[in-house]
Structure formats: C-alpha cells, structure tokens
C-alpha positions in Angstrom: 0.0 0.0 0.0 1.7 3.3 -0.8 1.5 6.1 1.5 1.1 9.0 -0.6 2.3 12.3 1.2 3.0 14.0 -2.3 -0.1 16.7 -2.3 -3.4 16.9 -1.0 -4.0 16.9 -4.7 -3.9 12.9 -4.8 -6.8 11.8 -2.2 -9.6 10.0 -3.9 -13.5 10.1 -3.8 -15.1 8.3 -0.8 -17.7 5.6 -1.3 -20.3 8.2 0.1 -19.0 10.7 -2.4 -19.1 8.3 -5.3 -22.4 8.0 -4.5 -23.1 11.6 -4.2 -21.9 11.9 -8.0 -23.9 9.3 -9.3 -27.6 10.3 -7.7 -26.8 14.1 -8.9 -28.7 15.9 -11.2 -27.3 17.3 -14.0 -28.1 19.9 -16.6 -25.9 22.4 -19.6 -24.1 24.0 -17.1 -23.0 27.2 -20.5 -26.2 27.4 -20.3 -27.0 28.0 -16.8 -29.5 25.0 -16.1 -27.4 22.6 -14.2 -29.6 22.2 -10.8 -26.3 20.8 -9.2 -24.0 23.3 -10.3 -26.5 25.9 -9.5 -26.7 24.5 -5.6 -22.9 24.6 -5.5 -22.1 27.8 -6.6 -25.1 29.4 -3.6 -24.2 27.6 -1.2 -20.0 28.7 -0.8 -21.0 32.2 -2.2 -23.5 32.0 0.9 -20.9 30.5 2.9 -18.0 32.8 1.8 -20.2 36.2 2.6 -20.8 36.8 -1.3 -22.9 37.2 -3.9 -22.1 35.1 -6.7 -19.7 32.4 -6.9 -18.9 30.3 -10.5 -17.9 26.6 -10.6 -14.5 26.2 -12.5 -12.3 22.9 -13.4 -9.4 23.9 -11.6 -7.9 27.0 -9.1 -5.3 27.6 -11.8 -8.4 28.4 -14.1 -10.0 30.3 -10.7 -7.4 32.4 -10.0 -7.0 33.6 -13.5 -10.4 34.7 -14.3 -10.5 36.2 -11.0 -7.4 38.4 -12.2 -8.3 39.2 -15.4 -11.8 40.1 -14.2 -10.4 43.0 -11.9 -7.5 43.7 -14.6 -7.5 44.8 -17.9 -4.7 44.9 -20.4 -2.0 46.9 -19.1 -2.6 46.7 -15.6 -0.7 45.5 -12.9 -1.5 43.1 -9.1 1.1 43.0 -6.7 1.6 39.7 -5.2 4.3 37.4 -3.3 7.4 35.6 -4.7 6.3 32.6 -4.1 2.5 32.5 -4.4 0.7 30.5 -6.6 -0.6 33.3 -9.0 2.9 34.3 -9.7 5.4 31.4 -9.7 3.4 28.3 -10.0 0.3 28.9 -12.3 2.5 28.9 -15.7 2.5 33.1 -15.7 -1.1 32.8 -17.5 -2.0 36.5 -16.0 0.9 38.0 -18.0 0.4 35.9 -21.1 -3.2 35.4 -21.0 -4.3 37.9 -19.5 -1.6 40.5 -20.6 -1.6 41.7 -16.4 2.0 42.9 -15.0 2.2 41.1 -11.8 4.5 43.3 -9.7 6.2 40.2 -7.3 6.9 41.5 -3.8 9.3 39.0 -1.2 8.0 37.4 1.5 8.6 37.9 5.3 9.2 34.8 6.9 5.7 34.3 8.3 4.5 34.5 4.5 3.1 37.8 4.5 4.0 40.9 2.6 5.9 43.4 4.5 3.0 46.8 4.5 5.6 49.1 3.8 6.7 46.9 0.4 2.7 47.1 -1.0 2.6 50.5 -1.1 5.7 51.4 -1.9 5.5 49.4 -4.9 2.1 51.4 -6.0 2.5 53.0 -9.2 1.7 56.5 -9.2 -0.7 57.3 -11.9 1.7 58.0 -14.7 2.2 56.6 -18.1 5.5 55.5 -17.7 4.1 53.0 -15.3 1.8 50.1 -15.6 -1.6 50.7 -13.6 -1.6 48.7 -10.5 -5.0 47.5 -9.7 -5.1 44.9 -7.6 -3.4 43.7 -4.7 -3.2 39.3 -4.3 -2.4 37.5 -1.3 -3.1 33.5 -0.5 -3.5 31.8 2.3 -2.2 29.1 3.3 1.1 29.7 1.6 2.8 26.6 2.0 0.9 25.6 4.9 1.5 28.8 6.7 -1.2 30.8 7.7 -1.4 34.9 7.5 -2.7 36.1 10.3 -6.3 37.7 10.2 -5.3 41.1 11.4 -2.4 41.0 8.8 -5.1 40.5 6.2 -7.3 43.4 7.4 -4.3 45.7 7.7 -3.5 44.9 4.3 -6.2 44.8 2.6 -7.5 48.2 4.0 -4.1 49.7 2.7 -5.1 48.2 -0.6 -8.3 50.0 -0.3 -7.0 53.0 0.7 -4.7 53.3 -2.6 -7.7 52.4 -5.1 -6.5 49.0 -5.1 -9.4 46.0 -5.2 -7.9 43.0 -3.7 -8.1 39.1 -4.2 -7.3 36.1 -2.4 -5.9 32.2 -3.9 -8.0 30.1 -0.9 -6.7 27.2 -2.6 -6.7 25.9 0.5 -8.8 28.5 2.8 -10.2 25.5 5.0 -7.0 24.5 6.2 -6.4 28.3 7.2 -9.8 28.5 8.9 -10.0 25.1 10.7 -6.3 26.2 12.0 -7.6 29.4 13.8 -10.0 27.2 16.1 -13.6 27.2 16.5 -16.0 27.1 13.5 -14.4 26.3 10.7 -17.5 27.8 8.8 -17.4 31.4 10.7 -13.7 31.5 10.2 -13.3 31.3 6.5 -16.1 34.0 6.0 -13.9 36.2 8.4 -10.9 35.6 6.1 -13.2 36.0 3.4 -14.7 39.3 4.2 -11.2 41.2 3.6 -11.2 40.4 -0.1 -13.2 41.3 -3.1 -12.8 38.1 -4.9 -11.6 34.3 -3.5 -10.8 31.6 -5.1 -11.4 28.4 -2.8 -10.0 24.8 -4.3 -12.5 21.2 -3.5 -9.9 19.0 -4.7 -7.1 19.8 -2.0 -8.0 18.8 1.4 -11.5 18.6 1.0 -10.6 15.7 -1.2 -13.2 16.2 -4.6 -11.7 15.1 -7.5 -11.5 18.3 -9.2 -12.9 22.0 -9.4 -12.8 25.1 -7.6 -15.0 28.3 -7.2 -14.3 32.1 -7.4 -16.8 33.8 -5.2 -17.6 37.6 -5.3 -19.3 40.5 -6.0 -22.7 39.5 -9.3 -20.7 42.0 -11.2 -17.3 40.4 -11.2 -18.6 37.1 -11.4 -20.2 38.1 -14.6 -17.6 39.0 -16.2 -15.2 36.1 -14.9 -18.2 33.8 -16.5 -16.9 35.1 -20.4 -13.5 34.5 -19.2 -14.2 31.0 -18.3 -15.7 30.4 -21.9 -12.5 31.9 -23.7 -9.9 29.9 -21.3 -12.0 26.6 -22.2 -13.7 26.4 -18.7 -17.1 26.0 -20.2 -18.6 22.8 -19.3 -21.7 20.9 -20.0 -23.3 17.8 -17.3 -20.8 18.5 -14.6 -23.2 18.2 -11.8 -21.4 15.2 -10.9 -18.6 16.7 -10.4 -20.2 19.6 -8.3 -22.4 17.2 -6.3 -18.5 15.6 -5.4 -17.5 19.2 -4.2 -21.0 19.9 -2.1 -20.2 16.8 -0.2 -16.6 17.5 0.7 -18.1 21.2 2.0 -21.0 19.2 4.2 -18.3 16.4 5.4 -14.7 17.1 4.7 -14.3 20.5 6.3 -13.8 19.6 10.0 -12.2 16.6 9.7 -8.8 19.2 8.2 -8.1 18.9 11.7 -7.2 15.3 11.4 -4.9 16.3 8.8 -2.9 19.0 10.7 -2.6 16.5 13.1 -0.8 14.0 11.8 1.2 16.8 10.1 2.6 17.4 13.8 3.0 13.9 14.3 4.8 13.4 10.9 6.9 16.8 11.6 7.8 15.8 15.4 9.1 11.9 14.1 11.3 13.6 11.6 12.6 16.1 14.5 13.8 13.1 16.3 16.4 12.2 13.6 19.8 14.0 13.9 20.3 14.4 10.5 16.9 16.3 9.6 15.7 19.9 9.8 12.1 20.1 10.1 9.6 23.6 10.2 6.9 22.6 12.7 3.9 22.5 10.5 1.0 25.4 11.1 -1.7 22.9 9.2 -1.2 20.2 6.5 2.4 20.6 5.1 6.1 19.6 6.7 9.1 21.2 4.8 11.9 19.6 6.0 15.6 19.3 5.1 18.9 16.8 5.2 22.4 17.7 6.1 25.3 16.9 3.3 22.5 17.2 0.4 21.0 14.1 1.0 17.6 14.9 0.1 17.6 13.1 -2.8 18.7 10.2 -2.5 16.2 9.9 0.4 12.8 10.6 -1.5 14.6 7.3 -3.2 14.5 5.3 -0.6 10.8 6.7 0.4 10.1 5.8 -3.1 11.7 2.1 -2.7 9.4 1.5 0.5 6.4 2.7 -0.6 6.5 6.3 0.5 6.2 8.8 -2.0 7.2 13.2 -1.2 8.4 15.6 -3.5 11.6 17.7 -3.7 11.1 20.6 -6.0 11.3 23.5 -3.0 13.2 21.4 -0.5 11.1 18.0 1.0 7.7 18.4 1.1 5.2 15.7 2.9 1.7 16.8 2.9 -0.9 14.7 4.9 -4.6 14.3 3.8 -7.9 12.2 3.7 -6.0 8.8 2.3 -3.1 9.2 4.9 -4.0 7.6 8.5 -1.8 7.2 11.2 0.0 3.7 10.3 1.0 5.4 7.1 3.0 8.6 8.7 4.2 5.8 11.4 5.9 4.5 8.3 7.2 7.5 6.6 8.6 7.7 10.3 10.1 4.5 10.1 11.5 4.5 6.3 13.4 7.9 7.0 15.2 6.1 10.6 16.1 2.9 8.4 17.6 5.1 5.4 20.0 6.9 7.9 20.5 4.2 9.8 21.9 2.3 7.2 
C-alpha cells in the first residue's frame, strides 16, 4: 500500500462521495440549467459572505479569471514571490491575461511586508503600468497569514484604489487552523477580499474543481473569461455534487490532517540528521544535512512512500493518509540513515 504524502492533490473520492456523484442531477451548465452546479455555486458564495460564486475545473483556471476580471490589459496586481498566482500557475496572467504582476518577497511568516505594497504602488503616470489589484493566498505553503495581517493589508489596498483578491486554494485548512467554527472562520478571512478563489480537490478531497466567489458583477464577467480559457462545461453536476459533499463532510475533519502533520513533523525532528519547520496545518518542509535529500525521496520511493523535492522535502498529509501510514514514513526515513 503506498503512502502518498505528495499533495493533498492525490486523495480519492469516498464511497459516500461516489455515491453523491452518481444520484446528482445534471443539466448544460453554459447554459445556466445545471440544478447541481447551480446549488454549489449558492451555497459557498452564501458560505464565503458573497454574492455570486462560478464553478471552474481547476484554481489555476479560478485564480486567473479572478485576475483578469479586476484587470485589464496593461494593468498591474502585486503579489508574493512565491504564491501560486505568480510562480506556480505557468505566468497565465501576464500571457493570458496580458496583467503585470508586480512580485513582492515574503517575510518569513508568509506575508508581505505593509511598507513593500505601497511602496510598490505605481503613481498614476504613463510610464508606469496601472496597479489595480493587490493578491495575497493563504495558506502559503501551509502557513497561515494572520487575520489582522489581512485586514491591515487589505485596508491599505483599499486606501490606494486598489481591489484585492485572495488564492484560498486551501482557505479550509487556514480557517480550521484558527479554532472554533471552521465555517465562521473562512467567511472572516473572506470578508477582507473582493474576490476568492477556494479549491475542493485539495484537502476537501473532490476530484477536481474550484470556485471564485464575489461580487454579481465580477462574477459576470469572470463567467466570459471562463468560456475563452475553455472552462465551459456541460453535465458536470457530478462533479459539483463531489464538491458539495466534501463542504458538508470534509471540512472539519482538516483537523485530522494537521494533526498528523505534527506527528509526521515531530518523528522527523527526532532524527539528527533532519531539519524540520513545525507545520501550522497540513504541510512539513523539511531538510537533510550533506544534500542528501535526494537520495532519500529514493528510498521513500523504494518502500512505498512517496514526497516531493522541488522546494526542499515536502510531505503533505490528507484524507487517504492515517496514522499507520505517517508511522511509516517515520520508520522509512530512521532505516535510510540508519543504514
């Protein structure tokens, strides 16, 4: 049995959510009528404090229609080094959506530094591109930005003419992380921001798809940038119906997940040879002395363990992953230094 701790990107549909797809209604979703869609799309713009919400195959797909439906050609959203809208999303907004980003370092909590936004607002000049839009996410790589960093930016967003936007790709780890309801915690994060992109098929564990809430206006327009980016889809109530159950019954349970992110981060620890972050919710960064990282996702691989290596090791824990599995991981990274 492999023990998956690639992404949160690899869980699997439960029985019960199988079974969810297969009893759901279904209709032409470009043409407005799928009932199941429909539900979806009220129920997180509901849940997220907005007005309108749009179903959309992946965040990638999310987070671009989101930008290009606050920016126009020429414009410019500041954003972080290494978020997802910037670094990891294949540039789309500059070459699909012909948007400057305007890339900003991070402090090492994850957020950006006040003083850095607004110092790198473009006066209104035409030498300069026209900065519209300011873009943070959260979690960003498992860390969570603080809720009175995100007021305090946002409102300094606000203050320059800026509207602002959030990648939620995984806002229900963030939210389950600051205690209490879940529910009333990701519409507090969501409240700051004009737009939000939230992602199903992360920890919530849907096969695919994620939604852009926000204002009936924006979402109107981000519904023709959909169609041109190929996001139009026809009977995908199935697929909705798969991210309506993971809101009713995956949410909560994150928790489980950040805990055996502790457990995972505090066997690793243990080992001499290891540098581990201690994990705010569902992701351990870790490192090896003498450059060894390599050669031990190897080994992983060779017992059945599977991480990646691309910024450093990274072991993220999810819905498939139990206990006995991060007891292993435990066990497989002991035996390849023991050896």
């Amino acid at each position: 049995m492999i023990v998956d701790l690639r992404s949160d990107t690899v869980t699997r549909p439960t029985a019960a959510m199988r079974a969810a797809m297969l009893a759901a209604p279904v209709g032409d979703d470009v043409f407005d009528d799928d009932p199941t869609v429909n539900a979806l799309q009220d129920f997180i713009a509901a849940l997220l404090g907005k007005s309108a919400a749009l179903f959309m195959p992946s965040g990638t797909q999310s987070n671009l229609c989101g930008l290009m439906s606050h920016c126009g050609r020429g414009d410019e959203y500041i954003v972080g080094q290494n978020a997802h809208t910037y670094r990891y999303e294949g540039g789309g907004a500059a070459v699909l959506g012909s948007i400057q980003p305007q890339p900003l370092a991070h402090l090492p909590d994850g957020t950006l530094a006040l003083a850095d936004i607004e110092a790198a607002i473009k006066p209104d000049d035409m030498h300069f591109a026209r900065t519209r839009l300011l873009t943070l996410e959260n979690t960003l790589g498992g860390k969570v930005l603080p809720l009175s960093y995100m007021e305090a930016a946002t409102s300094l967003a606000r203050s320059h003419g800026l509207a602002t936007h959030l990648d939620g790709a995984r806002l229900f780890n963030a939210a389950v992380a600051a205690g209490g309801d879940a529910r009333v915690a990701a519409r507090a994060i969501a409240d700051h921001f004009d737009s939000v992109s939230v992602c199903f098929s992360k920890g919530l564990g849907a096969p695919v798809g994620s939604a852009l809430v926000g204002s009936t206006e924006l979402i109107c327009r981000a519904r023709r940038h959909r169609k041109m980016l190929g996001g139009g889809m026809r009977q995908v109530g199935m697929l909705a119906a798969a991210a309506a159950h993971a809101l009713d019954h995956h949410i909560d349970r994150l928790a489980d997940d950040h805990a055996l992110a502790r457990r995972l981060a505090e066997g690793l620890a243990a080992i001499p040879a290891m540098q581990v972050v201690p994990p705010q919710t569902n992701i351990v960064f870790a490192s090896v002395q003498g450059g060894r990282g390599a050669a031990l996702l190897h080994h992983l691989k060779s017992q059945g363990v599977l991480a990646t290596g691309l910024i450093g090791l990274r072991f993220v824990t999810h819905l498939d992953v139990d206990t006995a599995g991060i007891d292993r991981a435990i066990a497989a990274t002991r035996e390849f230094f023991s050896a």
